[in-house]
Each structure stands twice: as structure tokens, then as C-alpha cells.
C-alpha positions in Angstrom: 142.3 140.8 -14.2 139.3 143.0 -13.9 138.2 144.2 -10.3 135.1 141.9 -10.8 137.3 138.8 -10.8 140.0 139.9 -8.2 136.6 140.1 -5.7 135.3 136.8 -6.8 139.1 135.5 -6.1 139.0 137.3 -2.9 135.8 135.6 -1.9 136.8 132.6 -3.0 140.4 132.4 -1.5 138.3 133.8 2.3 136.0 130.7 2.0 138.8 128.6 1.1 140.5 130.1 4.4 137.8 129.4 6.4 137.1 125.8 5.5 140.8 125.1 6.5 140.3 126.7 9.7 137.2 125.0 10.4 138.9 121.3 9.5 141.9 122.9 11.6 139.4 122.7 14.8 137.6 119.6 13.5 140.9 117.4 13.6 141.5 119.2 17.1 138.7 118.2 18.5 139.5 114.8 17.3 142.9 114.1 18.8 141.3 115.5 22.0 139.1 112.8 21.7 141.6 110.1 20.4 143.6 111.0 23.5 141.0 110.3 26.0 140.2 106.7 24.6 141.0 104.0 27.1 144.1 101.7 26.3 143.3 98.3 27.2 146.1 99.2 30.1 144.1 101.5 31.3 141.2 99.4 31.7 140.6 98.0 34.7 138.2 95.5 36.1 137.9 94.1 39.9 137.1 90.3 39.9 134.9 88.9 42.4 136.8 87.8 45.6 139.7 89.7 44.6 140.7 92.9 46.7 142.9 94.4 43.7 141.9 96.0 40.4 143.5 94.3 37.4 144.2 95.4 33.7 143.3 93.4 31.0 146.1 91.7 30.3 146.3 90.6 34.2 142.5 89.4 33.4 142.9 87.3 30.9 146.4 85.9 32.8 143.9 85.1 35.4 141.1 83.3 33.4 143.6 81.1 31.8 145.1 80.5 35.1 141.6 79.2 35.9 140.7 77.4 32.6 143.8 75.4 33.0 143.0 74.3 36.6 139.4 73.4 35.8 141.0 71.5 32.3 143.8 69.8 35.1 141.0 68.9 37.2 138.7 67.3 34.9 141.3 65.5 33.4 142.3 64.1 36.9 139.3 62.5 37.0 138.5 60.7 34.3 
């Protein structure tokens, strides 16, 4: 190998270096943002009339609590 080609190598093998470093901070800045998006248990939401703030899952709990009353009711009075 001539010194001509070792350079070319050496440049090469530098960019190659730098590409993995910069996908290196890419995928960093990635999980930083991965780890800031809200879980559905972190999501809260404050019905009217209610005092309490309630995750999702307690949300839909509470909608099909109330479905099912209004489905009871109208039933009742057929």
C-alpha cells in the first residue's frame, strides 16, 4: 500500500468515524425524546363535575359506567 492510498483510507475510515458519532447523538436524542412521551397512565384528564383528575383507563371505566346507566334507563322504559 502506497502512501496515496493509506491517506485515502485514513480519510475514509475519519468520515466513517464521524458518521457513527453523529448517528451515536441522533439515536440519543431520540430515546430522550422516546422517554418524555406520555403513557396513557400518565395522561390525565378532569371530567366535568368531578373534583379528581383521572387516567385514561379510569376515563373510559367511567364512560362505560355511564353508557350502561343511560342503556339501563332506556331500557326501563320501553
Amino acid at each position: 500500500m502506497n502512501e496515496e492510498e493509506f491517506r485515502e483510507l485514513t480519510t475514509a475510515y475519519e468520515m466513517l468515524v464521524g458518521i457513527v458519532v453523529k448517528l451515536g447523538e441522533r439515536v440519543e436524542h431520540i430515546e430522550k425524546y422516546v422517554q418524555n412521551i406520555p403513557t396513557p397512565d400518565k395522561v390525565m384528564y378532569r371530567p366535568r363535575e368531578t373534583e379528581e383528575y383521572l387516567n385514561i383507563k379510569e376515563n373510559y371505566d367511567l364512560i362505560y359506567k355511564r353508557l350502561e346507566v343511560l342503556e339501563n334507563g332506556m331500557q326501563g322504559s320501553k
